[in-house]
Backbone as CSV, one residue per row, in Angstrom:
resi,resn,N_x,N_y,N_z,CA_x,CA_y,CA_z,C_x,C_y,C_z
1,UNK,-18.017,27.716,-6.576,-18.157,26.337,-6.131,-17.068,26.012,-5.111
2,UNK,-17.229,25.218,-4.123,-16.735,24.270,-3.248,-15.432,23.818,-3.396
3,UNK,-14.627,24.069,-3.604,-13.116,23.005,-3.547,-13.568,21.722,-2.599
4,UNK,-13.086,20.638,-3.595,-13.112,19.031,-2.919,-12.368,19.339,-2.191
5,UNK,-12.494,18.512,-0.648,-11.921,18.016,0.117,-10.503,17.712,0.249
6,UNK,-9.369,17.633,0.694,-8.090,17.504,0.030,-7.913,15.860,0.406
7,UNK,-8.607,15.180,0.835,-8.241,13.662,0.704,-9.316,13.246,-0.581
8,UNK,-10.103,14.029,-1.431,-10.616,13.528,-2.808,-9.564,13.069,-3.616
9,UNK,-9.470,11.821,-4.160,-8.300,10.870,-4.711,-7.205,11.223,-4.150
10,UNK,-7.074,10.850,-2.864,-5.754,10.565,-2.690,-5.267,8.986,-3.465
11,UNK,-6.083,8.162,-2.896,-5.790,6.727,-3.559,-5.165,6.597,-4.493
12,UNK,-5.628,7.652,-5.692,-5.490,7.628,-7.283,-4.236,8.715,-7.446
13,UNK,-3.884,9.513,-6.451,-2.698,10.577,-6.421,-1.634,9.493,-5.784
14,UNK,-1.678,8.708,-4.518,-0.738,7.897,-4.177,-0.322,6.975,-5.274
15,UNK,-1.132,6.107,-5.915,-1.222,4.923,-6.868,-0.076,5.331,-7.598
16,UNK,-0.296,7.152,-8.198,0.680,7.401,-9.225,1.422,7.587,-8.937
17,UNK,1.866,8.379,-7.897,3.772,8.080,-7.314,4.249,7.146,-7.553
18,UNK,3.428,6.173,-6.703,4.157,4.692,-6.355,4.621,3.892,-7.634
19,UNK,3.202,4.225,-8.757,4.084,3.363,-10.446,4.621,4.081,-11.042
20,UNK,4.477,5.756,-10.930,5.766,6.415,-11.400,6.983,6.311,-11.171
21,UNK,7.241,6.349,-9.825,8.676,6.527,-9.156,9.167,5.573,-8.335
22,UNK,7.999,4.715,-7.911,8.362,3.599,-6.892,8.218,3.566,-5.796
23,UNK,8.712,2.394,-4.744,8.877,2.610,-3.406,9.237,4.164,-3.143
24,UNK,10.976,4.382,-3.505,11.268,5.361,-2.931,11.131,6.860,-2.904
25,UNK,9.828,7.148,-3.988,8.836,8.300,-3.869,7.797,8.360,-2.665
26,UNK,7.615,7.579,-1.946,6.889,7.850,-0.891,7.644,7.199,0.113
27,UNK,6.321,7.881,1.835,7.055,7.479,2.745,6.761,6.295,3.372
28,UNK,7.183,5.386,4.254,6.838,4.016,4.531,5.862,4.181,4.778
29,UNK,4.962,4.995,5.616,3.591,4.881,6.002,2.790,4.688,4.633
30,UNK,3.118,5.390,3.722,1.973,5.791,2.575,2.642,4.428,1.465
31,UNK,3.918,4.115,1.686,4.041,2.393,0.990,3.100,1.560,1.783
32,UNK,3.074,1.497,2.866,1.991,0.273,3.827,0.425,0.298,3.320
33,UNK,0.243,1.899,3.420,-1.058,2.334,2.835,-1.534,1.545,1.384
34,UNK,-0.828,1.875,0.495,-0.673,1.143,-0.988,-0.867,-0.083,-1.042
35,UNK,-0.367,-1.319,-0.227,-0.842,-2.044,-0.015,-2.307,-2.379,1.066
36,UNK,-2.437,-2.192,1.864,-3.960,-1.771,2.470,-5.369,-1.427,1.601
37,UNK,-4.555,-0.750,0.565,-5.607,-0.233,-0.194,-6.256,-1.657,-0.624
38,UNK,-5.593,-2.666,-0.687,-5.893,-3.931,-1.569,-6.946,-4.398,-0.699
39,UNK,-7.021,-3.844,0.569,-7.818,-5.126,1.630,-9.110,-4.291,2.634
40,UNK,-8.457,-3.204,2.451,-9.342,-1.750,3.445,-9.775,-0.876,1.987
41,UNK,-10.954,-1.697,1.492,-11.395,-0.626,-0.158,-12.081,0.925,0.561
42,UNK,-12.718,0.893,1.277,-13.462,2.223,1.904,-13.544,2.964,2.662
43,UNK,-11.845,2.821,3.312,-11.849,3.253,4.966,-10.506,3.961,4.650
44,UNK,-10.251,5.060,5.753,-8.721,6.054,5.490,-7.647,4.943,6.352
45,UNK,-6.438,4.440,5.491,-6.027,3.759,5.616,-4.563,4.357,6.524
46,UNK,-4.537,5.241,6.401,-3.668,5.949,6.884,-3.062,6.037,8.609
47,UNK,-3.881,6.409,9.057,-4.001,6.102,10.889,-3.709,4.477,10.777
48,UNK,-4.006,3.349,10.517,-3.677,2.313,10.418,-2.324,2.128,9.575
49,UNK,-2.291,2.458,8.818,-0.838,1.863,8.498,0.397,2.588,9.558
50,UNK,0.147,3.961,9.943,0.895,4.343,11.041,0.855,3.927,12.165
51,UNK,-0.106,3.104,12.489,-0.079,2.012,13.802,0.347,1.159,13.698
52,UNK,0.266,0.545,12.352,1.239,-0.785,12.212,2.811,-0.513,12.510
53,UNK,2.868,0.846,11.631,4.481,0.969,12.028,4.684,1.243,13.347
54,UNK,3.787,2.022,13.716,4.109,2.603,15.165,5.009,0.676,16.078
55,UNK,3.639,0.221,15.974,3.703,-1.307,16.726,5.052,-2.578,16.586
56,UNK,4.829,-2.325,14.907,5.926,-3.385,14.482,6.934,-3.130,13.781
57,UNK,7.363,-1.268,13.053,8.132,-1.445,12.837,8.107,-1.505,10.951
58,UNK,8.578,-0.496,10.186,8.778,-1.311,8.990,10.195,-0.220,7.965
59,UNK,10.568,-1.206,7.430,11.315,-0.815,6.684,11.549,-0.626,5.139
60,UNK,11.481,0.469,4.659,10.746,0.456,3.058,11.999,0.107,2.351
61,UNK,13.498,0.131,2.352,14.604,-0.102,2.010,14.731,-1.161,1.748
62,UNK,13.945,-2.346,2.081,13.935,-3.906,2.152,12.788,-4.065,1.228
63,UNK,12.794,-5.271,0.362,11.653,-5.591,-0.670,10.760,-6.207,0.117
64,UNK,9.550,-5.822,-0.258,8.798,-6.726,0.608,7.987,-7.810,-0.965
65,UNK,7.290,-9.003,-0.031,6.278,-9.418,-1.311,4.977,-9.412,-0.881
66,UNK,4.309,-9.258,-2.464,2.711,-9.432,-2.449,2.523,-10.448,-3.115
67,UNK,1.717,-11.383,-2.508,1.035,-12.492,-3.346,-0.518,-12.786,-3.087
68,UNK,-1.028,-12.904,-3.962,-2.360,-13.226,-4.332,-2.841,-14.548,-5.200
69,UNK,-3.488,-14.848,-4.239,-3.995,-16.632,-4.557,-3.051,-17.127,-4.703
70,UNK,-2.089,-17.132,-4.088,-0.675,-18.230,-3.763,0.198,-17.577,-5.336
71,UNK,0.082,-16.994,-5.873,1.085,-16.065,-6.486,1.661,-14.927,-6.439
72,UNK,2.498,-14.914,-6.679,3.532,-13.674,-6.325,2.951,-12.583,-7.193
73,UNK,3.065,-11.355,-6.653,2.472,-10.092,-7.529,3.990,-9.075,-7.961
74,UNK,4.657,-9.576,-9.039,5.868,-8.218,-9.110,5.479,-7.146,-9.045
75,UNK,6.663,-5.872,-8.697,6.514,-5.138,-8.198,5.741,-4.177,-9.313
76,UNK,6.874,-4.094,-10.602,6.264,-3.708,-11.283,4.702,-3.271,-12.254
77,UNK,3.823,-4.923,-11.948,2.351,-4.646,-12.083,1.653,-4.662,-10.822
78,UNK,2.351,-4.136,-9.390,1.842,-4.498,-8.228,0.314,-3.000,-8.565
79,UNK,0.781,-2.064,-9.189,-0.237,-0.932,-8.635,-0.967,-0.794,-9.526
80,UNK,-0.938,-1.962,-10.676,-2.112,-1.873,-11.693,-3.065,-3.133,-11.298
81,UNK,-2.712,-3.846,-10.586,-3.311,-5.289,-10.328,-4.591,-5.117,-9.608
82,UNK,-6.062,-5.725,-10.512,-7.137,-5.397,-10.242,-7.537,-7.104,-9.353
83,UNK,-7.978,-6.675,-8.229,-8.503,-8.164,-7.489,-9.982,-8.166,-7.542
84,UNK,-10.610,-9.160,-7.270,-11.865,-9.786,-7.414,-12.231,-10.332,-5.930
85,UNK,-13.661,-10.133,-5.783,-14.312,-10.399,-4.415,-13.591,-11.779,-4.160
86,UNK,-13.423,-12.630,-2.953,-12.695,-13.380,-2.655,-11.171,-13.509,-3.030
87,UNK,-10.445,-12.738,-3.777,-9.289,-12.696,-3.780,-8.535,-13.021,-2.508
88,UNK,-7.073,-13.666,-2.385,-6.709,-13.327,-0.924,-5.313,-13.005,-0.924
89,UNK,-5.477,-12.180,-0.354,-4.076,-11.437,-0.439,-3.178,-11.294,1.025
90,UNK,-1.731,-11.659,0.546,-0.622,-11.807,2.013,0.260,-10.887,1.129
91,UNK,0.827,-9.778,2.379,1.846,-8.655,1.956,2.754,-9.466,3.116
92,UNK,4.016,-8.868,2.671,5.149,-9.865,3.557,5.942,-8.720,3.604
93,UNK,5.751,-6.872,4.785,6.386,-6.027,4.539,7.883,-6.520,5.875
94,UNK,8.869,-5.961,5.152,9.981,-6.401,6.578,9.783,-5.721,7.379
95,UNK,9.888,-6.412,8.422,9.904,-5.678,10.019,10.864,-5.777,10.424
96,UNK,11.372,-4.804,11.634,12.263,-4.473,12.533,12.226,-5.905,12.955
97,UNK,13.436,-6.270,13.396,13.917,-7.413,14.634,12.802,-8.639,14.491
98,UNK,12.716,-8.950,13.539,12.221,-9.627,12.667,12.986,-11.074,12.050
């Protein structure tokens, strides 16, 4: 048989770094990604979050926030937190010269 693809669960391989170990188990691109995932459900998020940085800049050393429906999401249940169609979600990652 076939070996899957090597992007088969990445989502679900990133997810677990990030609530295993945290921010500083991954790299800023693939922290930006993590959040993306919340808003881009079916698309490789990846090329985009590296354009964001490319463009604006980000810094994973700095906390950023997530809030959903005007509440704050801690960090800690940030990568278990299940959203619902109309949810709306603002990430507030720091930027360079900002």
């Amino acid at each position: 048989a076939e070996a899957a693809p090597h992007y088969h669960g990445h989502r679900e391989r990133l997810r677990g770094r990030f609530r295993e170990a945290g921010a500083e188990a991954v790299s800023d691109y693939e922290l930006l990604e993590v959040l993306l995932f919340r808003t881009i459900p079916q698309r490789d998020t990846k090329p985009i979050a590296k354009d964001l940085i490319a463009k604006f800049g980000f810094v994973s050393e700095t906390p950023f926030m997530v809030m959903c429906n005007g509440n704050r999401v801690l960090d800690e249940t940030f990568a278990a937190t299940s959203l619902q169609e109309g949810d709306q979600i603002l990430f507030v990652p720091p930027l360079k010269g900002g």
